[in-house]
C-alpha positions in Angstrom: 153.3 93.5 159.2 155.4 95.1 162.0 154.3 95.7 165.5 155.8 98.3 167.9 154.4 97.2 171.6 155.0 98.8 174.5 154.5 97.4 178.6 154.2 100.0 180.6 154.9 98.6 184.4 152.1 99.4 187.1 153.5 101.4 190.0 154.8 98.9 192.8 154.7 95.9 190.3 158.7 95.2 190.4 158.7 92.3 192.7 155.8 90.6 190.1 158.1 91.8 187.3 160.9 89.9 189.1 159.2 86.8 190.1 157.6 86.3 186.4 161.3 87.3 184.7 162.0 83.5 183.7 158.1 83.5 182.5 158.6 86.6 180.2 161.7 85.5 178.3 160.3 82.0 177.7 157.6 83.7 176.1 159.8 85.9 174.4 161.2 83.4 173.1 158.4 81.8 171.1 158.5 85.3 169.1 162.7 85.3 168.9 161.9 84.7 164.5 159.5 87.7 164.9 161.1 90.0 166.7 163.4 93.2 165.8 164.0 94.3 168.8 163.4 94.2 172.7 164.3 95.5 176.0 162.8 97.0 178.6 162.5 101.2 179.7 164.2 101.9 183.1 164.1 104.5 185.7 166.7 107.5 185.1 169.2 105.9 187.4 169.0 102.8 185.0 168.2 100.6 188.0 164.2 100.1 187.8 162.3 98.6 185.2 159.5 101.1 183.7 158.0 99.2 181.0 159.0 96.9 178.3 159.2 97.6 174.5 158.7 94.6 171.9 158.8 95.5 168.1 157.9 92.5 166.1 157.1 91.5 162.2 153.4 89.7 163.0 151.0 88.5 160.7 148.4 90.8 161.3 147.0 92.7 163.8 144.8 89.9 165.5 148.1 88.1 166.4 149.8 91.0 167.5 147.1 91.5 170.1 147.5 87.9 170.8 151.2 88.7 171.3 150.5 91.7 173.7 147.6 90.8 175.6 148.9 86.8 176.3 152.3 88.1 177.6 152.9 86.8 181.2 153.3 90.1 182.7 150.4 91.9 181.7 148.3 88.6 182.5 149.5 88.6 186.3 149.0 92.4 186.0 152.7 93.7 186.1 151.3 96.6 183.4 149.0 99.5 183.6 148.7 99.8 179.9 149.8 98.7 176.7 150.6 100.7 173.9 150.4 98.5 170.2 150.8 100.0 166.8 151.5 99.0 163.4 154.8 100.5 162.8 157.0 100.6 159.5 160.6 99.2 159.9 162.7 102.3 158.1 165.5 100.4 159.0 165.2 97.4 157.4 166.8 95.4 160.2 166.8 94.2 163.5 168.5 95.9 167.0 171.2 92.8 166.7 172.4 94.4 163.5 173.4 97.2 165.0 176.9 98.1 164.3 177.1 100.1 167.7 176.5 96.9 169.4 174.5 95.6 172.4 176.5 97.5 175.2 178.0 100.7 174.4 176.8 104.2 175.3 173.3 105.3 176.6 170.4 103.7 174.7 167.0 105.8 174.7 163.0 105.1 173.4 161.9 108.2 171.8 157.9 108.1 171.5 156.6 111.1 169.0 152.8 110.6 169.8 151.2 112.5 166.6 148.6 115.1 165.7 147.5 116.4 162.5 150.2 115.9 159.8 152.3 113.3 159.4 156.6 114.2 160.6 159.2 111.8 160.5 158.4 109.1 157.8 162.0 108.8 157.1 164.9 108.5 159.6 167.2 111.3 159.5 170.1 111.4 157.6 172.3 110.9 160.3 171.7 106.7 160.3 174.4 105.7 162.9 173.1 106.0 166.0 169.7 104.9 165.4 169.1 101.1 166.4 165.2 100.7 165.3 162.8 103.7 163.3 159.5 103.9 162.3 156.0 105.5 161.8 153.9 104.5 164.3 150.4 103.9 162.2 146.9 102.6 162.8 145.8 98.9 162.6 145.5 99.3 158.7 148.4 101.1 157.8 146.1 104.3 156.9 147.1 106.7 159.2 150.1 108.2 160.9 149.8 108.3 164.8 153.8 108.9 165.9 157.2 108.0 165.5 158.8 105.1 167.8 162.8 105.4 167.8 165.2 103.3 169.7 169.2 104.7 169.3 172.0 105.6 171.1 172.7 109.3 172.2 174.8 111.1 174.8 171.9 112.0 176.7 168.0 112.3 176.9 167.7 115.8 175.4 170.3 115.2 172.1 167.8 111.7 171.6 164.8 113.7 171.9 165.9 116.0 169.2 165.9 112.8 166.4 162.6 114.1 166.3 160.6 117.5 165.1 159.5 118.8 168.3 156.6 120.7 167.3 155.1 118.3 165.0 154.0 116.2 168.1 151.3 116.8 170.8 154.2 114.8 173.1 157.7 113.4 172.8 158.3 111.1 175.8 161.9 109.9 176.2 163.1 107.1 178.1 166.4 105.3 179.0 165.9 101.9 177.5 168.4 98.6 177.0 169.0 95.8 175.0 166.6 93.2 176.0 166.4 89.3 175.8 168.3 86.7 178.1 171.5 87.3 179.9 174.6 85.6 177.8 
């Protein structure tokens, strides 16, 4: 079963974030067979960490709160709130296969929080650009809740519009990067 998860920093909490860095990719790294993609959301200038998106194939969703709620950030209390949904891979592959790479462009987390009729189940034909898509869905699969996209764009508006506007009671979009350890 695959996981979206989503750190969102507390206000103020950088220098925590920073002192429990070495921490958080340690533990990371106990999920590196799990995981399709990771990197954290940053401020508009791309300087400042604002949260920290983990998309993982778990068992079930017992272990994916495991995974969430043991992380060393939001134990020390470097999060205000955690966002963790069963999500479908539409993709069928993981942020290192994609053939835009690790580096180039602007890289953005499109969030399509849901209401009423499911939008979105299938990526849009335009495939190129998009590094990770997927329904975001309830524990048991039943029901649609949003869209989580990671891709590349040229700017925050053209990636929000990977998405139907008006089917969503919100679209948040934030700058985001490849995540993991520093080569």
């Amino acid at each position: 079963m695959e996981f979206f998860c989503y750190h969102r920093d507390r206000p103020g909490s950088l220098e925590l974030r920073m002192e429990l860095l070495e921490d958080h990719w340690s533990y990371m790294d106990g999920y590196a067979a799990e995981m399709i993609a990771r990197g954290p959301t940053l401020t508009d200038d791309g300087e400042v960490p604002t949260g920290s998106v983990h998309i993982l194939d778990l068992p079930d969703a017992a272990a994916a709160r495991a995974f969430a709620f043991a992380e060393p950030g939001y134990q020390a209390g470097a999060y205000r709130d955690v966002m963790l949904r069963r999500w479908r891979n539409t993709l069928g592959r993981t942020m290192w296969d994609f053939p835009g790479g690790a580096t180039d462009g602007n890289r953005y987390l499109v969030l399509g929080l849901g209401t009423g009729s499911p939008a979105d189940l299938a990526p849009p034909q335009d495939r190129d650009e998009l590094i990770a898509y997927g329904p975001l869905l309830s524990d048991d699969g039943a029901l649609w809740l949003g869209t989580a996209a990671l891709l590349r764009a040229p700017d925050a508006a053209a990636a929000g519009a990977v998405l139907t506007a008006d089917a969503y009671a919100a679209v948040e979009v934030h700058d985001w990067h490849f995540g993991g350890r520093p080569s």
